[in-house]
C-alpha positions as CSV (number, residue, x, y, z in Angstrom):
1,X,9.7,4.7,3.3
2,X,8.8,5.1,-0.2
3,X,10.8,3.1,-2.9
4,X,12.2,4.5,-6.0
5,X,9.8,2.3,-8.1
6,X,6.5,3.8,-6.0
7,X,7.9,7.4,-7.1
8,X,8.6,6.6,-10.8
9,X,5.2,4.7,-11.1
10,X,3.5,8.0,-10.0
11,X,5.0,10.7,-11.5
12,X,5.4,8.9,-14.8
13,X,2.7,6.1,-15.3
14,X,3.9,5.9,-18.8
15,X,7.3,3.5,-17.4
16,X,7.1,0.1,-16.6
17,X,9.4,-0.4,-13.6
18,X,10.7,-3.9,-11.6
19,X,9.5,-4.4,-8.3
20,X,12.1,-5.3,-6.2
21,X,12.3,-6.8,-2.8
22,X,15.2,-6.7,-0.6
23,X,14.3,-8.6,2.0
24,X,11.7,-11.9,1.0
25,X,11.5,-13.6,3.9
26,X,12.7,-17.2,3.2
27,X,16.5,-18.2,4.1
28,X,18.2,-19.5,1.1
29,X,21.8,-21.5,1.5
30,X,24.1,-21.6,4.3
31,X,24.4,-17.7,4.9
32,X,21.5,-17.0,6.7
33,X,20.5,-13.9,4.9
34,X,17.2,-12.9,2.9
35,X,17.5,-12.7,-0.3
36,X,16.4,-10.2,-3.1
37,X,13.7,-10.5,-5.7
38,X,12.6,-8.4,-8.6
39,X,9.5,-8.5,-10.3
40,X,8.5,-8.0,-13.7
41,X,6.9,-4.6,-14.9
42,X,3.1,-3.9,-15.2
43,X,1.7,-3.4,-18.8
44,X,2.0,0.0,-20.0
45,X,-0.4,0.9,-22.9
46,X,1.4,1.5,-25.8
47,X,-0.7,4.2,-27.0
48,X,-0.4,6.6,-23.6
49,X,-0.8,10.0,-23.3
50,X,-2.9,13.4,-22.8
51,X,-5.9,13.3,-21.8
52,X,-7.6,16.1,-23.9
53,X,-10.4,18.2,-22.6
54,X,-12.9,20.6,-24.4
55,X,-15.2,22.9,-22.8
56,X,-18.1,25.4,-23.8
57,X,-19.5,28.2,-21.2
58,X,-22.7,30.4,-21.4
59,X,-22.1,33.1,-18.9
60,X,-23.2,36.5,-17.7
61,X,-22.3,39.0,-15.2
62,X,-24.3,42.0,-14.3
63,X,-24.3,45.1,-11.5
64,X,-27.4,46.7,-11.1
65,X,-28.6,49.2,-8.2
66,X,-26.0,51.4,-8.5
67,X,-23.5,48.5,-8.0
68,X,-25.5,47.4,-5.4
69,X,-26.8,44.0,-6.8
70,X,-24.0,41.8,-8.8
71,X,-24.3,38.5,-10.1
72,X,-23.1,36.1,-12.5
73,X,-24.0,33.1,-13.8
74,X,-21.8,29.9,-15.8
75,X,-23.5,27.1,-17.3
76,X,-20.8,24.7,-18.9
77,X,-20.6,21.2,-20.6
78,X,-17.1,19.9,-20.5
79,X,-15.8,17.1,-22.7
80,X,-12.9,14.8,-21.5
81,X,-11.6,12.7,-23.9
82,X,-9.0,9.7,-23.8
83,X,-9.8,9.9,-19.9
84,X,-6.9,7.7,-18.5
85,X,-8.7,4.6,-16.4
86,X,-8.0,0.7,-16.3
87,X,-9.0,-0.4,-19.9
88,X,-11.5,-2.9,-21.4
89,X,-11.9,-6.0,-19.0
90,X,-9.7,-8.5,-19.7
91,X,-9.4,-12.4,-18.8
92,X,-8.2,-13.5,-15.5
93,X,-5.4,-15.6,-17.4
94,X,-3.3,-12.4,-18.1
95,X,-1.6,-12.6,-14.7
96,X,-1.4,-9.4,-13.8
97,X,-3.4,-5.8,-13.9
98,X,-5.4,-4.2,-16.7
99,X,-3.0,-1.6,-18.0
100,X,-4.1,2.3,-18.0
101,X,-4.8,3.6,-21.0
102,X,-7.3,6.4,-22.6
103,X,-9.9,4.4,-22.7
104,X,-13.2,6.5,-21.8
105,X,-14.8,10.0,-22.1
106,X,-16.6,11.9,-20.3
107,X,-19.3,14.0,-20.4
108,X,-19.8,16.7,-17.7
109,X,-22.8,19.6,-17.3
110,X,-22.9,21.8,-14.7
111,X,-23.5,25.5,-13.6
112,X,-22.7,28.1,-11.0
113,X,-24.5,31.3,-9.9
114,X,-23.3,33.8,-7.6
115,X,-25.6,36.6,-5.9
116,X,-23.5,39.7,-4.0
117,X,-25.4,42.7,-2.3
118,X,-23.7,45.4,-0.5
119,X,-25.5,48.5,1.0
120,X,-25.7,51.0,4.0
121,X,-28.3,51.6,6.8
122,X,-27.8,55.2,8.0
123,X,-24.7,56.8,8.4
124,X,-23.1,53.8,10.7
125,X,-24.3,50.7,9.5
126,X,-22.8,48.9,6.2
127,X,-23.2,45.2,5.1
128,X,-22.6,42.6,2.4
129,X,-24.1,39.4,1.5
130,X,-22.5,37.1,-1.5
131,X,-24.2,33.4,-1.6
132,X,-22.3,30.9,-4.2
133,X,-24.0,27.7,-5.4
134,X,-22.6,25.3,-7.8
135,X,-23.6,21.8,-9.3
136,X,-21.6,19.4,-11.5
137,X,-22.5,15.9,-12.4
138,X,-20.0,13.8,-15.0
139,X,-21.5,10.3,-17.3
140,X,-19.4,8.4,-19.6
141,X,-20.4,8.0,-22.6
142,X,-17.2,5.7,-24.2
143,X,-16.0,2.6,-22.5
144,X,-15.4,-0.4,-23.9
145,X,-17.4,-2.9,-21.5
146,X,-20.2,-4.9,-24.1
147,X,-21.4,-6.6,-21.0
148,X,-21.7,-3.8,-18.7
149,X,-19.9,-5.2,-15.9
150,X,-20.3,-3.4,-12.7
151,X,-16.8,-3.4,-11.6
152,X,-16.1,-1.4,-14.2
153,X,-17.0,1.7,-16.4
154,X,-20.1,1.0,-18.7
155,X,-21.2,3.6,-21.2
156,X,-23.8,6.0,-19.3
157,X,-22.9,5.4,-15.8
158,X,-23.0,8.6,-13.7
159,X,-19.3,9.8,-11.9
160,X,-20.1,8.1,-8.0
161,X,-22.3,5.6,-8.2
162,X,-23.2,3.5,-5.7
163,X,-24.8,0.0,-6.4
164,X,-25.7,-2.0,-3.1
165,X,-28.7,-3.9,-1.6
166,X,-31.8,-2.2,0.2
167,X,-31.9,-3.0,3.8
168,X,-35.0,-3.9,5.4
169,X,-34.2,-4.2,8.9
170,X,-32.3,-6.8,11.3
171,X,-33.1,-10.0,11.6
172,X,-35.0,-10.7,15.2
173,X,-35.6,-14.1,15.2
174,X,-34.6,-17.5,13.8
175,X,-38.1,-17.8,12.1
176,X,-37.5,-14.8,10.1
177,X,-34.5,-15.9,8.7
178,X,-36.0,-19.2,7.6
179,X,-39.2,-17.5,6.5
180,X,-36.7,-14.6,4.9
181,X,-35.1,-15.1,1.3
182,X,-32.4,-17.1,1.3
183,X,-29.3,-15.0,1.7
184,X,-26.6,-17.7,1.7
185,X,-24.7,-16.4,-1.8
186,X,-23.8,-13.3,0.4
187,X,-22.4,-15.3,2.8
188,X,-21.9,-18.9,3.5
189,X,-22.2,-19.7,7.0
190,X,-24.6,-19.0,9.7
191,X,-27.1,-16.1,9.4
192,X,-28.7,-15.1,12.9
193,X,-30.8,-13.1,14.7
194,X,-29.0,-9.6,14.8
195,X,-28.2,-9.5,11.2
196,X,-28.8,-7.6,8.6
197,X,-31.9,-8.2,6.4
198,X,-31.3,-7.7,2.8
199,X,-34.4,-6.8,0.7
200,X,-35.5,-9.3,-2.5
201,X,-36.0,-7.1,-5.0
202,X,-36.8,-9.8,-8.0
203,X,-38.7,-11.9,-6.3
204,X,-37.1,-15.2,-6.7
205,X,-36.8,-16.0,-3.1
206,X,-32.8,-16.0,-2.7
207,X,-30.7,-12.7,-2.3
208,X,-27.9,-12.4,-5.0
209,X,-26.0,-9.9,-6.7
210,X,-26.8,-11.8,-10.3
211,X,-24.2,-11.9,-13.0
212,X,-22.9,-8.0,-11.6
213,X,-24.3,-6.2,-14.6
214,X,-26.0,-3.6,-15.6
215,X,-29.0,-6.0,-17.3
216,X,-28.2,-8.8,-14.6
217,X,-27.5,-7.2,-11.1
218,X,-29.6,-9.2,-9.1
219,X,-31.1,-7.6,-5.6
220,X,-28.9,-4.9,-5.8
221,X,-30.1,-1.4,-7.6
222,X,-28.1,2.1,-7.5
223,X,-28.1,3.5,-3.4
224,X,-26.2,6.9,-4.2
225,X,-23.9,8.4,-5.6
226,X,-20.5,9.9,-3.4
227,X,-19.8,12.9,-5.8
228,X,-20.6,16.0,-3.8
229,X,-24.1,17.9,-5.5
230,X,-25.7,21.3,-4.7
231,X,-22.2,22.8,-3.0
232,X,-22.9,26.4,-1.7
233,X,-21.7,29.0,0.4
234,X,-22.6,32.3,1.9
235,X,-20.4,35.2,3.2
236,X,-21.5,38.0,5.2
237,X,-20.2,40.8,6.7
238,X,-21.3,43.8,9.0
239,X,-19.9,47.2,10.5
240,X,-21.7,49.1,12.8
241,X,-19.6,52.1,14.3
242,X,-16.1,50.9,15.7
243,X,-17.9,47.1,15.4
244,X,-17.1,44.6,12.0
245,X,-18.4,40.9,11.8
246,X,-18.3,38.8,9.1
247,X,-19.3,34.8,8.7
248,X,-18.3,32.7,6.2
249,X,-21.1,29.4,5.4
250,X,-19.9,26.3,3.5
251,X,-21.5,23.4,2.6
252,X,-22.6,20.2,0.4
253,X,-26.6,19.9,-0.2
254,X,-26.3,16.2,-1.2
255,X,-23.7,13.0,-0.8
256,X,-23.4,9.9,0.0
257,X,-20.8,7.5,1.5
258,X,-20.3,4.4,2.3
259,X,-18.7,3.7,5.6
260,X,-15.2,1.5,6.0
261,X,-15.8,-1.9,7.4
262,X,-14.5,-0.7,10.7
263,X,-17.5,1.2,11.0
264,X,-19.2,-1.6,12.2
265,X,-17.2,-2.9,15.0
266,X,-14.6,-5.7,14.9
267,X,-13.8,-7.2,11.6
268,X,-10.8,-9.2,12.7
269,X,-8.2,-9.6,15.6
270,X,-6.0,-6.6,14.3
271,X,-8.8,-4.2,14.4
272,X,-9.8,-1.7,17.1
273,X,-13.7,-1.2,17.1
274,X,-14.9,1.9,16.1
275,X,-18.2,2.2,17.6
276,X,-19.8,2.1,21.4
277,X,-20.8,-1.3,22.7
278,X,-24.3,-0.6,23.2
279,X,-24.6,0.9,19.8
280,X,-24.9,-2.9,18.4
281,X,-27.5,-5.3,18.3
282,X,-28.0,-7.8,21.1
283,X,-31.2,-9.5,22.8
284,X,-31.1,-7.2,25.3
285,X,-31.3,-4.3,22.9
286,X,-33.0,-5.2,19.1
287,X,-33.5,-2.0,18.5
288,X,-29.9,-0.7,17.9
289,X,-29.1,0.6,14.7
290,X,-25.7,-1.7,13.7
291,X,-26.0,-5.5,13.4
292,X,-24.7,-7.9,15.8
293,X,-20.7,-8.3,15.9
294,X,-18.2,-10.5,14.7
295,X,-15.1,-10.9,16.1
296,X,-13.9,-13.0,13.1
297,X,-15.2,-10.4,11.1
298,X,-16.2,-11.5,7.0
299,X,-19.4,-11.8,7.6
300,X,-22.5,-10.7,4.8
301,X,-23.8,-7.9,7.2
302,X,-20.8,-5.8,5.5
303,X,-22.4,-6.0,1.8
304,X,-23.3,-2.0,0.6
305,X,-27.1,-1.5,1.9
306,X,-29.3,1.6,2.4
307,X,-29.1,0.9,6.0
308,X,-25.4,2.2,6.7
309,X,-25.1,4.2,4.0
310,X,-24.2,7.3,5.3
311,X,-25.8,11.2,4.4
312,X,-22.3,13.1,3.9
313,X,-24.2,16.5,3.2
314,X,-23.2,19.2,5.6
315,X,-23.5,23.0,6.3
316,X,-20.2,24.2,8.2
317,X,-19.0,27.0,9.7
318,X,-16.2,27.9,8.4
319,X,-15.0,31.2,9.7
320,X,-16.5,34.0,12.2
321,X,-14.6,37.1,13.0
322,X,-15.8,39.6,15.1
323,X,-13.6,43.0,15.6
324,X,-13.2,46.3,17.6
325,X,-11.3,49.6,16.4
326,X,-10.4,51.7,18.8
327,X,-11.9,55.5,17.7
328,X,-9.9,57.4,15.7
329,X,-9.7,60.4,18.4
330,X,-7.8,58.1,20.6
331,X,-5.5,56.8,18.4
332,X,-4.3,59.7,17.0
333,X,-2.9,61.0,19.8
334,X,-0.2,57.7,19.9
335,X,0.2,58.2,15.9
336,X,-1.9,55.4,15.2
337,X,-4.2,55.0,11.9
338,X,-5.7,51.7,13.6
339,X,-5.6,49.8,16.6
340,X,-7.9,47.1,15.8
341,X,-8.9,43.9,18.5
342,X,-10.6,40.8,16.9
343,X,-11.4,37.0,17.8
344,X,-11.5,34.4,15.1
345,X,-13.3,31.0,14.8
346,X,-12.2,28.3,12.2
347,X,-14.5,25.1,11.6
348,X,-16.5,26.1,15.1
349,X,-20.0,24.3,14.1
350,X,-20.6,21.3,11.6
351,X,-24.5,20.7,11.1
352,X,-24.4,16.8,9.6
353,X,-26.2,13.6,9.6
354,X,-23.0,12.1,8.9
355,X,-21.4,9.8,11.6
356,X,-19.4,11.2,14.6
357,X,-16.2,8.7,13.1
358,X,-16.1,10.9,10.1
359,X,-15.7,14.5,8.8
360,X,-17.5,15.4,6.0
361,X,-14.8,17.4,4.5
362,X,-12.3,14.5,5.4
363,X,-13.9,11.2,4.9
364,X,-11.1,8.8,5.9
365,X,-11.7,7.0,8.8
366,X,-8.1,7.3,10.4
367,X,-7.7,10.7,8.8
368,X,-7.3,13.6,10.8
369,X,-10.8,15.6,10.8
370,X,-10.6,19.5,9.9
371,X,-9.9,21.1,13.3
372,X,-11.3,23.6,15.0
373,X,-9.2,26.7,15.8
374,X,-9.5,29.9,17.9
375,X,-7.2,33.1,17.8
376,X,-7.5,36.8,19.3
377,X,-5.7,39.4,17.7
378,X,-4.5,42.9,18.0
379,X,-4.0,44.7,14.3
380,X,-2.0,48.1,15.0
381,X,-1.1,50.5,11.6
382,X,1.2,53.4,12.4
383,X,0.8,56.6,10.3
């Protein structure tokens, strides 16, 4: 169920609307019902609107060989300005979210090529080849945040970054956590063997994330970056007599992600875990690749580390179609232009390093993951 307030927040973020409650569960009086509450507003900038964009494009297209040979190429710089985030950082004593407001641009470069050739082999043989690659990677350069918090925006930050801590391993042994930096500010209670060893990249013998700023970030340095780099894609096709194939190739050279906390097994008692058993760490098996379990979950074995972050690039499948026409002589005869047979694949082959919980295209844990689909046809055109 979706209230009236969700639907008028998100189709027009420039309102302030109550939040009501029909139901708070306390029982008020002698009536034995729930009563109602409404809530004030959120802060609407007074200054809302468009964002504004400007873009600039070097391009060229060319054929060559007799139209054999076509390519183009786009290399762009696009400008967003008044980009609507959560504005400057504000005290904790305001009570209540940073309002939206256009309060950063953004600077983005990036380029696409594309590469088609189409020719014949003989009298029976015709193919086609078009391979797509594309890059785009967005900085701001206007954000209001002196300190350069990492929570936020801070002028120069790249579109996906990921800050976290570099992993050196799981603890084996009591005497390597006490030898180990001290890793209490992560997490207060007991670390032991099983857990996961956080690196100490300033030296100062105690694992923290320092004041969470750029200048100031403690042990933890940028890990990634989750926006998708170096996406490409390659079609083919191929007819040989009464024969026709064609493949279509998608895919993502470079991306990170950083698994949910269910990734690592049970976080708390309303959680399912999402991994094997024997994929954890115990005494009987040191060597497995996630740390030991919780079952009251919250422990510092969660913080973002190289260790579990996850390689989202992928190279996909995405369609294969293989056909038959039946000659010409024979249909004729039924006054038949075409009587064409074919067998279609969707999604048939993923080539990932990504984990078997998630689909690259679809990186929600509970989310559905792109199926796979399979279909045979029969294509008949009557004269």
């Amino acid at each position: 169920v979706v209230s009236t307030s969700n639907l008028i927040a998100s189709n027009f973020p420039y309102l302030s609307t109550y939040s009501v409650n029909t139901a708070l569960p306390y029982i008020l009086g002698s009536s034995n019902t729930l009563p109602v509450s409404v809530s004030p507003g959120g802060l609407i900038s007074p200054n809302f609107t468009w964002e504004k964009v400007y873009q600039w494009n070097l391009g060229m297209d060319m054929a060559l060989l007799n139209q054999r040979l076509e390519a183009s190429f786009d290399l762009y710089t696009r400008y967003t300005k008044g980009m609507l985030v959560s504005g400057q950082p504000l005290p904790a004593v305001l009570g209540t979210g940073v309002p939206v407001s256009n309060s950063a641009d953004l600077k983005t470069n990036g380029y696409e090529i594309s590469l088609k050739w189409q020719d014949k082999i003989g009298k029976d043989i015709s193919y086609y080849a078009t391979v797509a690659f594309s890059d785009a990677i967005g900085t701001i350069t206007k954000f209001n945040n002196p300190t350069k918090d990492l929570g936020n925006y801070y002028v120069g930050r790249k579109q996906g970054e990921i800050w976290g801590y570099v992993a050196e391993g799981l603890f084996q042994s009591q005497a390597e956590i006490t030898k180990h930096a001290d890793q209490s500010q992560l997490f207060g209670g007991a670390w032991n063997p099983g857990d996961v060893m956080y690196k100490d990249l300033n030296g100062d013998g105690k694992i923290t994330p320092g004041n969470n700023t750029l200048d100031s970030s403690g042990d933890r340095k940028i890990i990634g970056n989750t926006t998708p780099r170096y996406q490409y894609s390659l079609s083919t096709g191929l007819t040989w007599k009464s024969f026709d194939l064609d493949i279509m190739l998608q895919g993502v050279g470079k991306m990170d992600f950083v698994p949910d906390g269910r990734f690592y097994g049970i976080s708390s008692q309303w959680d399912v875990p999402m991994q094997a058993a024997n994929d954890f760490w115990s005494f009987e098996n040191t060597g497995n690749f996630l740390p030991r379990p919780y079952i009251d979950g919250g422990h510092g074995n969660r913080n973002t580390n190289t260790r579990y972050l996850q390689n989202a690039a992928y190279l996909r499948v995405k369609q294969l179609t293989i056909g038959y026409s039946l000659p010409a002589k024979w249909t004729e005869k039924i006054a038949v232009s075409q009587f064409r047979l074919y067998f279609t694949g969707q999604n048939i082959l993923t080539l990932t390093k990504l984990s078997k919980l998630y689909d690259p295209e679809n990186l929600s844990l509970m989310g559905y993951p792109i199926t796979k689909s399979y279909s045979f046809g029969l294509n008949i055109t009557f004269k």
